[in-house]
NUKE-555834 format. One record per residue: residue in three letters; x, y, z of N, C-alpha, C, O, CB in turn; residue number from 1. Coordinates in pm, whole numbers, plus 50000, padded with zeros to 5 digits. Glycine has a CB too. Layout:
residues N
("ala" (X Y Z) (X Y Z) (X Y Z) (X Y Z) (X Y Z) NUM),
...
This chain:
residues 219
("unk" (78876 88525 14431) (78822 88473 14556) (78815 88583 14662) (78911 88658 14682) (78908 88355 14608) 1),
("unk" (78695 88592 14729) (78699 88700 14822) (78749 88707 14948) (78728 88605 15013) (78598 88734 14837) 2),
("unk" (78819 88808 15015) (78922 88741 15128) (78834 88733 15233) (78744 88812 15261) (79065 88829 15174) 3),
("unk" (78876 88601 15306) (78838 88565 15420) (78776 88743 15520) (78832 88845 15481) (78989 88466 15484) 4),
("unk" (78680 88756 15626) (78670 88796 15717) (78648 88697 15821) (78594 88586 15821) (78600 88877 15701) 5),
("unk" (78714 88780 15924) (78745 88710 16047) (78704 88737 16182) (78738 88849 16221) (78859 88711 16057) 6),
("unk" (78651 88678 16252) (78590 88721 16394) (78652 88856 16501) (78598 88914 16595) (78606 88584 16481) 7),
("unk" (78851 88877 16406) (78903 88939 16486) (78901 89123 16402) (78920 89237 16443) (79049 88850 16521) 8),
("unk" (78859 89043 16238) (78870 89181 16205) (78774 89252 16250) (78795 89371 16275) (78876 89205 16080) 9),
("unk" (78625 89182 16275) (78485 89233 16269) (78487 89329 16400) (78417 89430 16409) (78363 89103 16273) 10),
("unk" (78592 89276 16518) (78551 89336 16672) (78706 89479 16631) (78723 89574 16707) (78586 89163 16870) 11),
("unk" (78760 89467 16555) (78842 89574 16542) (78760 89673 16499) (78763 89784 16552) (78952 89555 16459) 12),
("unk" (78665 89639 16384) (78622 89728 16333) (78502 89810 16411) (78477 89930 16401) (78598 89679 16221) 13),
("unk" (78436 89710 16491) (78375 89792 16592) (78405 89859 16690) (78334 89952 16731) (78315 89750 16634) 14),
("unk" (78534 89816 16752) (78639 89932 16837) (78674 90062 16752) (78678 90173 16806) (78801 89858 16876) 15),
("unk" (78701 90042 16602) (78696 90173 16549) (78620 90267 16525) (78656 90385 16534) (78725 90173 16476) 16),
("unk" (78460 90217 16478) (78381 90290 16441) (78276 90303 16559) (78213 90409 16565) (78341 90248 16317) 17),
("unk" (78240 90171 16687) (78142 90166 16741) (77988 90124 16686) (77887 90140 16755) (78155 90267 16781) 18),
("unk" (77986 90066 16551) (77903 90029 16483) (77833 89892 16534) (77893 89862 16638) (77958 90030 16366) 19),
("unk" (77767 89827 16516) (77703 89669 16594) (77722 89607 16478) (77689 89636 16363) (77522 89647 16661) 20),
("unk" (77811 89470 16549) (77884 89382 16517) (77806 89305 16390) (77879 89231 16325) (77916 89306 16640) 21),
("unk" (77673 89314 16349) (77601 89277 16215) (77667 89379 16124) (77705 89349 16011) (77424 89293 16217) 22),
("unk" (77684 89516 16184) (77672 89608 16044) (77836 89589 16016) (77872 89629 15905) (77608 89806 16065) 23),
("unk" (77920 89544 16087) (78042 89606 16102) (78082 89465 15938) (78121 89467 15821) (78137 89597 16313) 24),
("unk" (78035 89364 16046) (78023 89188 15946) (78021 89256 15785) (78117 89266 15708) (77812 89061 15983) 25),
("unk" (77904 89290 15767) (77842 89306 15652) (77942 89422 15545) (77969 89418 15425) (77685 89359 15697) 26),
("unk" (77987 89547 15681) (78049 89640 15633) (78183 89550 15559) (78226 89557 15444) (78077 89753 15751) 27),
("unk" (78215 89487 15644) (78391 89430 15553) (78322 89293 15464) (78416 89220 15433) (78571 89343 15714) 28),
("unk" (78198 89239 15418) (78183 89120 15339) (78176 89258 15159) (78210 89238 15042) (77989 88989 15408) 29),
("unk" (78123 89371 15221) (78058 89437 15127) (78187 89495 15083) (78156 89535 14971) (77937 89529 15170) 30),
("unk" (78314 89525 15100) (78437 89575 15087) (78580 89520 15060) (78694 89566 15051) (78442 89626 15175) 31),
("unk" (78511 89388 15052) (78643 89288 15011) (78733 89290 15159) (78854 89310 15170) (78754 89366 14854) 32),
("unk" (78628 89260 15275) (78770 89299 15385) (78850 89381 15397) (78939 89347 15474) (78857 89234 15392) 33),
("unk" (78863 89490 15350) (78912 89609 15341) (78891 89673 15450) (78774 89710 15458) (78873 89672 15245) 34),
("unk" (78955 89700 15535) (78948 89793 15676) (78914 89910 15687) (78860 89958 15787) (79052 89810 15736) 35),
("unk" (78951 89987 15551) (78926 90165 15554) (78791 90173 15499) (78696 90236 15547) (79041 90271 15447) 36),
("unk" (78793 90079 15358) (78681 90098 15315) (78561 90054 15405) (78469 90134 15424) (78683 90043 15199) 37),
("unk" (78559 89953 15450) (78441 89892 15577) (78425 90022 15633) (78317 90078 15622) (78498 89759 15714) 38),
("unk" (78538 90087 15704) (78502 90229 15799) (78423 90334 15704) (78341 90410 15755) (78660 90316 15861) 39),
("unk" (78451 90337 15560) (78365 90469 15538) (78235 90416 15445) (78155 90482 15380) (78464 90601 15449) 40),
("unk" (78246 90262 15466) (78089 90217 15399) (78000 90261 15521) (77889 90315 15516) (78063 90022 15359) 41),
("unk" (78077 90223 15639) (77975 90247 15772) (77916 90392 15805) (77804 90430 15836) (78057 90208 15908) 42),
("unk" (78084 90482 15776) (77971 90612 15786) (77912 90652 15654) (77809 90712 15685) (78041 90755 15843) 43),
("unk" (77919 90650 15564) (77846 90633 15423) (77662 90595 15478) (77559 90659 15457) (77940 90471 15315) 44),
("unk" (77681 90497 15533) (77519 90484 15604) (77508 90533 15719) (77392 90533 15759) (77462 90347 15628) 45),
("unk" (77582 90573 15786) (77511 90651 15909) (77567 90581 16000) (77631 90637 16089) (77348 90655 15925) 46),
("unk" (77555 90453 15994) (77603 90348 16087) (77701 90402 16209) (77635 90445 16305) (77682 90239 15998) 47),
("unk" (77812 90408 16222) (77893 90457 16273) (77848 90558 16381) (77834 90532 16501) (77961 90495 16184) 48),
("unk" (77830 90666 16324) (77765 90772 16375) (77634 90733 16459) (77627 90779 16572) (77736 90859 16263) 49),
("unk" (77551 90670 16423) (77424 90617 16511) (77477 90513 16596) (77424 90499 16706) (77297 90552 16422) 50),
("unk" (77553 90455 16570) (77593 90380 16705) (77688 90433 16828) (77700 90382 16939) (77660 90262 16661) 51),
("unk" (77746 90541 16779) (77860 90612 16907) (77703 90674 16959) (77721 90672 17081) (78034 90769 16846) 52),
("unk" (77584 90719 16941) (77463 90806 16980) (77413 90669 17075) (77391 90686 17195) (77342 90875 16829) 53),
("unk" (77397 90533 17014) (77335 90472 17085) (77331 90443 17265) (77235 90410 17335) (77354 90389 17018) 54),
("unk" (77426 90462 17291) (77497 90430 17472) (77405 90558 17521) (77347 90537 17627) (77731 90460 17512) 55),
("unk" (77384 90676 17466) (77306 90799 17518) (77210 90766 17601) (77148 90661 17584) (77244 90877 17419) 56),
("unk" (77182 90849 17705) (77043 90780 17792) (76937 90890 17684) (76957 91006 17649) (77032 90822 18031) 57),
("unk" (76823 90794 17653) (76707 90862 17599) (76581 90847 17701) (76546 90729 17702) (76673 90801 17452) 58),
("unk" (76513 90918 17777) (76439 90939 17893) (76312 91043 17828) (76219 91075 17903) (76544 91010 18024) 59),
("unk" (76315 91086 17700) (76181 91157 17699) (76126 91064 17569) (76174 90953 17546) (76190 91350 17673) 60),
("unk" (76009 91132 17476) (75936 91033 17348) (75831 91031 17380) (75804 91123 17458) (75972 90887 17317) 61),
("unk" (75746 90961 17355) (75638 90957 17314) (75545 90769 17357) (75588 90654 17345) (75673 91006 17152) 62),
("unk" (75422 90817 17401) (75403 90710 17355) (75282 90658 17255) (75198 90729 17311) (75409 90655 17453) 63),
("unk" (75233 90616 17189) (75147 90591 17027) (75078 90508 17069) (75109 90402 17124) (75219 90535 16881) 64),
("unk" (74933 90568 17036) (74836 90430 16962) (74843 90420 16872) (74913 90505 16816) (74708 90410 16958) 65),
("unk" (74769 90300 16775) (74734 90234 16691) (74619 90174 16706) (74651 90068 16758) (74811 90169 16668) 66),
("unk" (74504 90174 16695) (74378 90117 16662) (74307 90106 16551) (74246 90192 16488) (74310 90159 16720) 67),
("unk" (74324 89943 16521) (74304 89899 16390) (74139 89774 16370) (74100 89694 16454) (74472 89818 16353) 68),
("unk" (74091 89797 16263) (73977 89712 16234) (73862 89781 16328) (73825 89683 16394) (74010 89544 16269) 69),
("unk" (73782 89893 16374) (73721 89942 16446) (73719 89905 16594) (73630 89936 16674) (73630 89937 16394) 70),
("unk" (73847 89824 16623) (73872 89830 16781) (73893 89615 16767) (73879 89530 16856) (73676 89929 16910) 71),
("unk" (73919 89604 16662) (73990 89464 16671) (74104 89436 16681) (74108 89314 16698) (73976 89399 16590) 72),
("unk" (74204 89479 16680) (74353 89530 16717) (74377 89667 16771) (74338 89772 16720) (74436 89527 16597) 73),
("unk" (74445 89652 16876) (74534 89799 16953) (74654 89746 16982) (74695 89630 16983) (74470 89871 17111) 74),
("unk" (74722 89883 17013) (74859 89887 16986) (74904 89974 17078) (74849 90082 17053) (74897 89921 16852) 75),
("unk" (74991 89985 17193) (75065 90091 17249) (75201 90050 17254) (75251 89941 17282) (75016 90130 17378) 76),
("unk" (75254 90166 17220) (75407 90113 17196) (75491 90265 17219) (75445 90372 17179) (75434 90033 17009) 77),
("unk" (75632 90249 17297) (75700 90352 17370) (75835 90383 17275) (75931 90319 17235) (75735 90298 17531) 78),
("unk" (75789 90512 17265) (75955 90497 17185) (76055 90632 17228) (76032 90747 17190) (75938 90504 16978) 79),
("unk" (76163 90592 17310) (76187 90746 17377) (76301 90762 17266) (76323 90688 17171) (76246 90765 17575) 80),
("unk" (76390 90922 17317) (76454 91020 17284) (76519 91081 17356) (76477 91059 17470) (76404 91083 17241) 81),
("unk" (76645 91183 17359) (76677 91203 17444) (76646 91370 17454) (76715 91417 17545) (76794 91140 17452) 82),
("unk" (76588 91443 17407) (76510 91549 17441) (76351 91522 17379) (76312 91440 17295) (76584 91683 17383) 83),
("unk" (76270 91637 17466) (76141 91625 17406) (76180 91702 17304) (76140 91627 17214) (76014 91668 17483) 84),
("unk" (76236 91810 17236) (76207 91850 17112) (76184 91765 17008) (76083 91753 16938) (76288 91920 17079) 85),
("unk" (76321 91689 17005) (76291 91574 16939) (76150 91546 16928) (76083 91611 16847) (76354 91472 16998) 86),
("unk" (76093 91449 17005) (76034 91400 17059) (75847 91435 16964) (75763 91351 16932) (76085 91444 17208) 87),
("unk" (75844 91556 16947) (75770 91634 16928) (75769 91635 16734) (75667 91627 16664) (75817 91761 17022) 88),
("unk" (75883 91644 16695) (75940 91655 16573) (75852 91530 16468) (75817 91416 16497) (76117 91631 16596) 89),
("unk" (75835 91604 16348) (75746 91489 16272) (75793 91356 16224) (75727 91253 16208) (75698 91542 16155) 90),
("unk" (75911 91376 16206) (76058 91254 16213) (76016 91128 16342) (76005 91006 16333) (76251 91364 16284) 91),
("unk" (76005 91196 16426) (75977 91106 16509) (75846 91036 16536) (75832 90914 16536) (76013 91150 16599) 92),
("unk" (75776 91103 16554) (75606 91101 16553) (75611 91003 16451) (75563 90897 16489) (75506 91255 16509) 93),
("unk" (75657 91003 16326) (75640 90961 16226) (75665 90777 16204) (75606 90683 16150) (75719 91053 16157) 94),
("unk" (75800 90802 16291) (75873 90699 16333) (75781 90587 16433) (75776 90470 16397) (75997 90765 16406) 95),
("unk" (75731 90618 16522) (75646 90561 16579) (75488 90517 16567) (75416 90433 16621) (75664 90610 16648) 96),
("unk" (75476 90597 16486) (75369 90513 16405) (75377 90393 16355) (75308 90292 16370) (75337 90565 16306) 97),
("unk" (75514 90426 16266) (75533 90344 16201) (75566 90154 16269) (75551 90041 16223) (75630 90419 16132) 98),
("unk" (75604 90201 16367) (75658 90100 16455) (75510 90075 16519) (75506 89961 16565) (75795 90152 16565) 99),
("unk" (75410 90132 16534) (75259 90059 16632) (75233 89998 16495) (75181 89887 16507) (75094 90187 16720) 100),
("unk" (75254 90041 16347) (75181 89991 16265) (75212 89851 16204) (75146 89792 16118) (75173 90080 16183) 101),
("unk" (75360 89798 16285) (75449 89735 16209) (75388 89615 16303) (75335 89514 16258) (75620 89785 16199) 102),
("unk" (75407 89648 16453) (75328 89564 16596) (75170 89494 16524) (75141 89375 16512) (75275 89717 16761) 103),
("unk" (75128 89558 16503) (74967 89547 16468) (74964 89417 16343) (74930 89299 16334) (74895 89728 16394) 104),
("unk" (75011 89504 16275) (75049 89395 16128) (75120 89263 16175) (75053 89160 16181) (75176 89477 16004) 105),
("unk" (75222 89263 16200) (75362 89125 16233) (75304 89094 16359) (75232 88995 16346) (75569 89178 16256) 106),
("unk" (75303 89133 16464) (75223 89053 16600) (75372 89022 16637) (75416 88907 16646) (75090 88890 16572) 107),
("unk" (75444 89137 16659) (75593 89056 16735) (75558 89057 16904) (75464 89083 16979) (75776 89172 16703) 108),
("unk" (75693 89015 16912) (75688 88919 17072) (75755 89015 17130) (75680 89083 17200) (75771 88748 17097) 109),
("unk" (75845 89044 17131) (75979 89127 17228) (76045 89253 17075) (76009 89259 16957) (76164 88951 17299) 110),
("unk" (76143 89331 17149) (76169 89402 17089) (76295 89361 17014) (76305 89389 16894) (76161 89496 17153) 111),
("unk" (76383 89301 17074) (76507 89271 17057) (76544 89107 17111) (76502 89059 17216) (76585 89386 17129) 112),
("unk" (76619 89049 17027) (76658 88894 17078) (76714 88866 17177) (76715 88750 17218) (76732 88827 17009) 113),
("unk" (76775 88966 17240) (76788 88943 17420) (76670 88970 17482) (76646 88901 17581) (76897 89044 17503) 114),
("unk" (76602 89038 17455) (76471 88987 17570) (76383 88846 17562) (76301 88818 17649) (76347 89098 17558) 115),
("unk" (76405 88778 17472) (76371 88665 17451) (76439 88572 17563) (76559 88546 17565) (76401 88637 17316) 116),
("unk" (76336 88521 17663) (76424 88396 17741) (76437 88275 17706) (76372 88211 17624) (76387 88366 17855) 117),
("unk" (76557 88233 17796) (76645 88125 17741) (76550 88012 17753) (76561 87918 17674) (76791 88101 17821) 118),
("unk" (76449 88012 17853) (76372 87910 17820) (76261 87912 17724) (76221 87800 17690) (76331 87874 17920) 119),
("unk" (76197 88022 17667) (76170 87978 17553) (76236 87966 17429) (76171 87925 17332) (76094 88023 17536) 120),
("unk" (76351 87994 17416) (76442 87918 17305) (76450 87819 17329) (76442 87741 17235) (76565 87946 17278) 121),
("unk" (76470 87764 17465) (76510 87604 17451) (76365 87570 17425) (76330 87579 17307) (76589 87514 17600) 122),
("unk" (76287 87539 17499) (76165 87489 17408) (76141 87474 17256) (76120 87362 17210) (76072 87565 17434) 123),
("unk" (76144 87621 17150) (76118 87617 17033) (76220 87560 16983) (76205 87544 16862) (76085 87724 16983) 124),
("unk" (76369 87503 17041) (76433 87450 16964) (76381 87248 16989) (76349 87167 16902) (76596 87516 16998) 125),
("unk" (76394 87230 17146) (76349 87110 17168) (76222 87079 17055) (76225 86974 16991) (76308 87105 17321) 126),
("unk" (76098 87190 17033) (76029 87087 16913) (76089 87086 16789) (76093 86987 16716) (75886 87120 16876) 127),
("unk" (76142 87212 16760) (76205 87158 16559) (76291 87122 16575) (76362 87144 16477) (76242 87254 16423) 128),
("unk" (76380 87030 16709) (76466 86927 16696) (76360 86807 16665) (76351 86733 16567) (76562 86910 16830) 129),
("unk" (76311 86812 16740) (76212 86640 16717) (76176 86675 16585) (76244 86601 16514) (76037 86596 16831) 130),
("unk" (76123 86731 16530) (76073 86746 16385) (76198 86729 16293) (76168 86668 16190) (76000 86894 16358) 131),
("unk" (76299 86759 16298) (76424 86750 16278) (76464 86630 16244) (76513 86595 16137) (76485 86791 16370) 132),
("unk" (76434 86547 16370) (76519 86412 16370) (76398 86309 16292) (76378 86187 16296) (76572 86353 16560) 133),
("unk" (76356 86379 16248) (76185 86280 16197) (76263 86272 16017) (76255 86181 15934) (75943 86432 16212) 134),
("unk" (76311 86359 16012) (76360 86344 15889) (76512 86253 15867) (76577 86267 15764) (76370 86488 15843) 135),
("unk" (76541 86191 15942) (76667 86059 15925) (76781 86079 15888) (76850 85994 15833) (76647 85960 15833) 136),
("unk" (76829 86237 15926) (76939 86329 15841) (77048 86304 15935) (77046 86314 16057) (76905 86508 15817) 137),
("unk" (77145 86269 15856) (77281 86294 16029) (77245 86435 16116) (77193 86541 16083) (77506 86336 15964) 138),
("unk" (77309 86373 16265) (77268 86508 16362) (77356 86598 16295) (77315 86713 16310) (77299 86503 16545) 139),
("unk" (77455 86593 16231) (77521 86769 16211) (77434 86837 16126) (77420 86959 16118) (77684 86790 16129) 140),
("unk" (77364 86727 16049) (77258 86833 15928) (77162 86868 16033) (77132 86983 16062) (77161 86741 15765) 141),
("unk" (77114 86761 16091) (76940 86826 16177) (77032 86937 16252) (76972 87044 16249) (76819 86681 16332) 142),
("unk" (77145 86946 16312) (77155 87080 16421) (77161 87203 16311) (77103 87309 16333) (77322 87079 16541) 143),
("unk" (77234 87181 16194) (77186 87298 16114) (77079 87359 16100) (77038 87470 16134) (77197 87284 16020) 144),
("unk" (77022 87241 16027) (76906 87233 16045) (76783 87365 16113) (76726 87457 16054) (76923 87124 16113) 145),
("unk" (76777 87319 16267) (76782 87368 16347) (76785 87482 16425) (76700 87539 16493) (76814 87334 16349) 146),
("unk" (76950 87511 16390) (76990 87677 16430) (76937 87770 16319) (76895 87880 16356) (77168 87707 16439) 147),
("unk" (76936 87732 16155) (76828 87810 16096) (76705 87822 16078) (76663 87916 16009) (76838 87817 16024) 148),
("unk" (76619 87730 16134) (76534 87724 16183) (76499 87797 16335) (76381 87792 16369) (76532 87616 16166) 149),
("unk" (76582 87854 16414) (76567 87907 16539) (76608 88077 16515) (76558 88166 16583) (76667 87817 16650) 150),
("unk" (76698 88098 16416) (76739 88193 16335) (76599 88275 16270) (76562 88388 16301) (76836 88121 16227) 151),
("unk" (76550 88206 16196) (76424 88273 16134) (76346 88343 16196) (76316 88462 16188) (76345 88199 16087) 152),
("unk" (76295 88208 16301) (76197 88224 16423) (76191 88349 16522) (76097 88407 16578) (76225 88112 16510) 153),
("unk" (76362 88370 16521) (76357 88509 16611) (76374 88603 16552) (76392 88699 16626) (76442 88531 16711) 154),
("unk" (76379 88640 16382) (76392 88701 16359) (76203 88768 16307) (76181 88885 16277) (76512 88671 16303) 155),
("unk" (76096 88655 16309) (76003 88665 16315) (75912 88726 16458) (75808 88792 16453) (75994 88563 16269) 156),
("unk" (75981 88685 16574) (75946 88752 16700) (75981 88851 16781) (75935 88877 16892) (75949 88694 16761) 157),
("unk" (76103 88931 16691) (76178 89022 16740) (76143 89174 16648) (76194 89181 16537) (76333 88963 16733) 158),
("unk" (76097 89236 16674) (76046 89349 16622) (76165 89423 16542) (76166 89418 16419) (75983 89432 16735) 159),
("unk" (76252 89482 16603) (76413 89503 16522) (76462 89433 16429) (76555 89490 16371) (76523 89489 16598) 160),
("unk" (76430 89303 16379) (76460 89223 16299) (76327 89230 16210) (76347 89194 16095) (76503 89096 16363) 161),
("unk" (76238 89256 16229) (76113 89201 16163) (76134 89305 16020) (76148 89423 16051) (75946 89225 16270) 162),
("unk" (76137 89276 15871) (76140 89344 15779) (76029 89436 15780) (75926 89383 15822) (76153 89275 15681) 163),
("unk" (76018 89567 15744) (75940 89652 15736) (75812 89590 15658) (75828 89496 15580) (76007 89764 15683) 164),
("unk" (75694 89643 15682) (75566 89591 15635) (75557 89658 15451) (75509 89615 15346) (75425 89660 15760) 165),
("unk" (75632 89780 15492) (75631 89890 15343) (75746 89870 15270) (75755 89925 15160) (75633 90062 15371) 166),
("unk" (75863 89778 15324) (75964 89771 15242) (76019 89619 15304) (76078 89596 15410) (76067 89911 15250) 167),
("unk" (75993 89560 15235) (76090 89420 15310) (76233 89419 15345) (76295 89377 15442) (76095 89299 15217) 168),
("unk" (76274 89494 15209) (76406 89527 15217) (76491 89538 15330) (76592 89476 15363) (76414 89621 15169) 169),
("unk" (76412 89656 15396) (76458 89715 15540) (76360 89681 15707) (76245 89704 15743) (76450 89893 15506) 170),
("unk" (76483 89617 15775) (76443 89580 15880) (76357 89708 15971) (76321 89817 15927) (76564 89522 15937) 171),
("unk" (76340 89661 16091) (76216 89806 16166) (76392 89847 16242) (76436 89962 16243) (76005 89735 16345) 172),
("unk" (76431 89786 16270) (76621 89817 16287) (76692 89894 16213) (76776 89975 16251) (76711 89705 16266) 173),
("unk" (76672 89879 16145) (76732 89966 15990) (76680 90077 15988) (76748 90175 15956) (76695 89907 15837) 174),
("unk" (76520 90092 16029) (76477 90251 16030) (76525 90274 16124) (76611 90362 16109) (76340 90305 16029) 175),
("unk" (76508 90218 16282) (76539 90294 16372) (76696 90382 16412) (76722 90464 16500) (76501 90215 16455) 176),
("unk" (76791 90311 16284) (76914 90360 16243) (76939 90462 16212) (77015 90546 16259) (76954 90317 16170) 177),
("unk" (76845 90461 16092) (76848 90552 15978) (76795 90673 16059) (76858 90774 16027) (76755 90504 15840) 178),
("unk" (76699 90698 16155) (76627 90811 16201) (76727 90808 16320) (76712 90918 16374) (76452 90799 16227) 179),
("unk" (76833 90729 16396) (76965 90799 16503) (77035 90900 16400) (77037 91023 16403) (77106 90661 16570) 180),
("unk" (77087 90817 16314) (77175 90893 16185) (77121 91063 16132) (77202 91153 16107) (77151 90776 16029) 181),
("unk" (76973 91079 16122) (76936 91153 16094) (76916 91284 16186) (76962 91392 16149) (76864 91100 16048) 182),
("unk" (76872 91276 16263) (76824 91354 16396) (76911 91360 16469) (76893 91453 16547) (76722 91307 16473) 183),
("unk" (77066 91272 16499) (77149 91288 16584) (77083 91258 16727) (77110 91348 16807) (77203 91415 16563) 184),
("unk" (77033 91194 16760) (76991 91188 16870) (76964 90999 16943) (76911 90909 16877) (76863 91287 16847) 185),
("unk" (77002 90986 17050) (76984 90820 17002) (76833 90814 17049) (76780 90889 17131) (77101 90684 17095) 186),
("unk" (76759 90684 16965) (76629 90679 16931) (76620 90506 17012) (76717 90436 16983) (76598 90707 16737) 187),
("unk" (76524 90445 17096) (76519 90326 17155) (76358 90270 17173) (76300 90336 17259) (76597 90343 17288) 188),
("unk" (76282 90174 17118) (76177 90127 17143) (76181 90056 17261) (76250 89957 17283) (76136 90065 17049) 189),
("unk" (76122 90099 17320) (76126 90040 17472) (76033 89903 17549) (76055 89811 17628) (76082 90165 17553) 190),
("unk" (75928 89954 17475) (75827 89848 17501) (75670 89836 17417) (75648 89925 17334) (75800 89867 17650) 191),
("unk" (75590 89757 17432) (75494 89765 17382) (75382 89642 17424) (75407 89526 17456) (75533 89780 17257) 192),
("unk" (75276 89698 17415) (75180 89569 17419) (75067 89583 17289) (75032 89687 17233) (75088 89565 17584) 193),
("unk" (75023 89440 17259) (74960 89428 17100) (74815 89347 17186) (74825 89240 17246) (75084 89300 16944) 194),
("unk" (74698 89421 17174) (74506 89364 17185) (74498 89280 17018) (74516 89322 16904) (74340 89564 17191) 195),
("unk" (74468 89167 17066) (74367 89118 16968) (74227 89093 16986) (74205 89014 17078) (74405 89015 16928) 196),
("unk" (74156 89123 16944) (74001 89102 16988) (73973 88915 17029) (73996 88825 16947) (73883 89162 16826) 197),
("unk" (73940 88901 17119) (73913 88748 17110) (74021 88705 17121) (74016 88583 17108) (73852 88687 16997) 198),
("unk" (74138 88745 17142) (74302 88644 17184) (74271 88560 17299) (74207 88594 17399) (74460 88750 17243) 199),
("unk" (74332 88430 17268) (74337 88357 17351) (74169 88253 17365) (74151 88156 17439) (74386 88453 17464) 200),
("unk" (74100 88298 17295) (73952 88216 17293) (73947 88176 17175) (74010 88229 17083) (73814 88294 17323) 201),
("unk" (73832 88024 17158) (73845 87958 17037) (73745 88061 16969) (73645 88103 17028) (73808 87788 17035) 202),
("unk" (73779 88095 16848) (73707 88126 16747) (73769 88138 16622) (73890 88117 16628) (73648 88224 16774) 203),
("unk" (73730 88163 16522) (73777 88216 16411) (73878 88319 16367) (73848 88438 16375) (73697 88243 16375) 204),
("unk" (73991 88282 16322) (74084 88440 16341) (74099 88448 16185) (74111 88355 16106) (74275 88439 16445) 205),
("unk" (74093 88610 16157) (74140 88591 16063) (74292 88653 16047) (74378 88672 16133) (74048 88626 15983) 206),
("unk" (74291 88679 15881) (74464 88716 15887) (74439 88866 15902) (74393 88949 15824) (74578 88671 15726) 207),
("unk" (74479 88873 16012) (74496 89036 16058) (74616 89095 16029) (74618 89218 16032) (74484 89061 16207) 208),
("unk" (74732 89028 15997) (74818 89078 15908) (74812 89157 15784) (74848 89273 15767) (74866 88998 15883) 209),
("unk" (74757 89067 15692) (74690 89091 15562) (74561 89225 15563) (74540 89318 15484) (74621 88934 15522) 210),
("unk" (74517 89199 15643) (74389 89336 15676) (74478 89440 15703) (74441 89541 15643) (74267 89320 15829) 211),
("unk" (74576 89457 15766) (74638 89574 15820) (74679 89639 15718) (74640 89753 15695) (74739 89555 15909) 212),
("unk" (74789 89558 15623) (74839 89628 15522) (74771 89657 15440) (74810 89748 15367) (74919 89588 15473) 213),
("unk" (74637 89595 15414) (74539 89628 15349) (74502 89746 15351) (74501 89812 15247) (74459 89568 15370) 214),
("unk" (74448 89819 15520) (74387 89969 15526) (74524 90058 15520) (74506 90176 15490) (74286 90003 15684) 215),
("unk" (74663 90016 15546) (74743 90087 15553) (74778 90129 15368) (74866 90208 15333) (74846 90017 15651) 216),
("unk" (74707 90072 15295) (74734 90082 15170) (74855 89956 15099) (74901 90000 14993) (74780 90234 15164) 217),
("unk" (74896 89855 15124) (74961 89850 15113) (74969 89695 15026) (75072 89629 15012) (75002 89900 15213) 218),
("unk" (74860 89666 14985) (74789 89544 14977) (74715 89613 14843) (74630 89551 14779) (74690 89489 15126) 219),
């Protein structure tokens, strides 16, 4: 049986390493709760190390287009650094592409699940509660229900969460890890805005998802 982890080991372990409290979770489920080992699964991935970088102010970067379908999707999206060398470096450049290309494709909302406001969570939960309760389930199942259902949702509108278009595997979070870890430098998407041709008017849409990965090769 695998030993319990606990809410108190998870915040120890992030006082030790400085890692975010998902990786730290995952670090002790993946280690049998093991305290040392959790610490060197974390720097084993970088983890550790990219998160003591993260608190860094990053003030220089870049910012990227993306223009997709001969001007039916655009994309600008900010991704700083904390020197321009960096900044300049094909690692990075590289990095941000990848991230206008990920915008273009997925159509996320915000970057991260705190910028999401509280009133539109309550909304998207108020309707897949009613949809919820349509199904005649005791309320502890519909609130389950529910919270994984609200779970998904942001992990569908949150760009950091959104699985890579080229690897499902790995979140656009996970790269932006992997390239702190790498470069030593802390790395932050700041903002972005996504053109759809015709957004917001009735017409025909198609799956511009599917087209993207398409010219990106990937389809």
């Amino acid at each position: 049986m695998a030993a319990e982890v606990t809410a108190a080991m998870i915040k120890d372990l992030r006082e030790r390493t400085g890692a975010g409290m998902s990786d730290c979770k995952k670090a002790l489920l993946e280690t049998d709760a093991d305290m040392e080992k959790a610490i060197d699964y974390l720097r084993t991935k970088g983890l550790a190390k990219a998160a003591k970088k993260a608190g860094r102010e990053a003030t220089e970067g870049t910012v990227i287009s993306y223009i997709h379908g001969g001007g039916r999707i655009g994309v600008l999206v900010e991704v700083n650094s904390e020197t321009d060398f960096v900044a300049r470096g094909d690692d990075f450049q590289g990095f941000a592409r990848e991230v206008a290309l990920q915008i273009a494709a997925m159509n996320a909302q915000y970057v991260t699940s705190a910028e999401v406001p509280a009133d539109v969570v309550a909304r998207e939960r108020e309707v897949l509660l009613a949809k919820a309760k349509e199904s005649g389930k005791p309320e502890a199942v519909v609130a389950k229900m529910v919270d994984g259902q609200i779970s998904k949702w942001m992990k569908e509108i949150c760009l950091l969460d959104q699985p890579w278009v080229k690897d499902d595997k790995k979140t656009i979070g996970d790269l932006q890890q992997s390239l702190i870890a790498k470069i030593g430098e802390n790395i932050k998407i700041r903002r972005f805005v996504r053109f759809e041709l015709g957004e917001g008017l009735e017409k025909k849409k198609d799956d511009f998802a599917a087209e993207v990965a398409k010219t990106a090769g990937l389809a």
